[in-house]
C-alpha positions as CSV (number, residue, x, y, z in Angstrom):
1,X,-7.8,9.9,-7.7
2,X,-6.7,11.3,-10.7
3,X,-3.0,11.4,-11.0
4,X,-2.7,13.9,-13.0
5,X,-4.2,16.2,-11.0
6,X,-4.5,14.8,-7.5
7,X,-8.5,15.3,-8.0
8,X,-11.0,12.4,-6.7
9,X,-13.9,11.4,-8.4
10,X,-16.7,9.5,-7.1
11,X,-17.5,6.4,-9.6
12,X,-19.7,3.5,-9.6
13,X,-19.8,0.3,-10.6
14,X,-22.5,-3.1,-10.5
15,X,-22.2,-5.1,-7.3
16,X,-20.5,-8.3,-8.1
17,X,-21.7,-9.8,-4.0
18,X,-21.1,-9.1,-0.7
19,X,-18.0,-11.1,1.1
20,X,-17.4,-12.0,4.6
21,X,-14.1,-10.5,5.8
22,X,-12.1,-10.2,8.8
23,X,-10.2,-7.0,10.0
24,X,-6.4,-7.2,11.2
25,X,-8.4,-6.1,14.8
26,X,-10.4,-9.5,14.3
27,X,-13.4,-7.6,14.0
28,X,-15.7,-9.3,11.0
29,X,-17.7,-7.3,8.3
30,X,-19.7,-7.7,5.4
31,X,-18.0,-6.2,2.3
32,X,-19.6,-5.1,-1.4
33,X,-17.5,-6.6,-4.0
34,X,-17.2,-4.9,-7.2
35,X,-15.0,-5.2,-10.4
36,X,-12.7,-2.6,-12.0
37,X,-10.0,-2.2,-14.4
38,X,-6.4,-1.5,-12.3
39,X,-3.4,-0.9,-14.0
40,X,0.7,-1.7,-12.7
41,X,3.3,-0.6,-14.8
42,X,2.3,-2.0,-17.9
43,X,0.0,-4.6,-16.8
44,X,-3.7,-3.9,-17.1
45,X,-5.8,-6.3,-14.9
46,X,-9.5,-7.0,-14.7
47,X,-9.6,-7.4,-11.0
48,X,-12.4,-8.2,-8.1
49,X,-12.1,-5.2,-5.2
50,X,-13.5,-5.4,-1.9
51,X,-14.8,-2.0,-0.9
52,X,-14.7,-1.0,2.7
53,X,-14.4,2.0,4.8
54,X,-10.3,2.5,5.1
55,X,-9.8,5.7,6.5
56,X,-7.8,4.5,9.5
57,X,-5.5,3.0,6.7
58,X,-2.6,4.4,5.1
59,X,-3.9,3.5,1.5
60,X,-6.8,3.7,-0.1
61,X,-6.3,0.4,-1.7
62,X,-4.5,-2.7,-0.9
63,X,-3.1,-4.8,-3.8
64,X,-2.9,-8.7,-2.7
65,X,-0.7,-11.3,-3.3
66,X,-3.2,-12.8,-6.1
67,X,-3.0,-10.3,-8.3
68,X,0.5,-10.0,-7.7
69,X,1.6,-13.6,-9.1
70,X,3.2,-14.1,-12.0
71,X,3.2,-10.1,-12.8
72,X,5.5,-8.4,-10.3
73,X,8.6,-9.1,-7.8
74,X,7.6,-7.0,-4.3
75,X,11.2,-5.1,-3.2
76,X,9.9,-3.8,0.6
77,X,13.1,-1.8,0.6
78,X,11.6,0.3,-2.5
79,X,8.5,2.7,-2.6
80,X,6.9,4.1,-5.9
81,X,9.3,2.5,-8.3
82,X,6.2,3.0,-11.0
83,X,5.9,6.3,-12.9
84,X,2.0,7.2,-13.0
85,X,0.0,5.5,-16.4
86,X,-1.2,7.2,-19.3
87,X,-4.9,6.7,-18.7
88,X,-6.1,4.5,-21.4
């Protein structure tokens, strides 16, 4: 989604491989695994994503605890703390 102008675009990108994963139902699934550029704040990460089909979840992409180390201190109390990036 663009945040400039809450548009979506569709992109694509090479398939890194597929990984096993297991649903919070306990359900398992067989997920493409891609790479893409994310940005938080001012940190700009090479990261590995793990596409699946979300759309009984609240967001469209969850950020774990890996990439999270060492860059940023989670606050549960506080939501969208970040303004939005200037694309780069």
């Amino acid at each position: 989604v663009d945040p400039a102008s809450d548009e979506q675009h569709a992109l694509e990108a090479p398939l890194l491989r597929r990984a096993s994963v297991v649903d919070a139902h306990g359900g398992s699934a067989r997920n493409y695994v891609v790479t893409m550029w994310l940005t938080l704040g001012d940190n700009r990460a090479r990261v590995e994503v793990s596409l699946s089909e979300n759309t009984d979840m609240p967001y469209p992409l969850v950020i774990g605890r890996n990439l999270l180390t060492d860059v940023a201190i989670v606050d549960v109390s506080r939501r969208h703390t970040l303004e939005h990036p200037a694309v780069p």
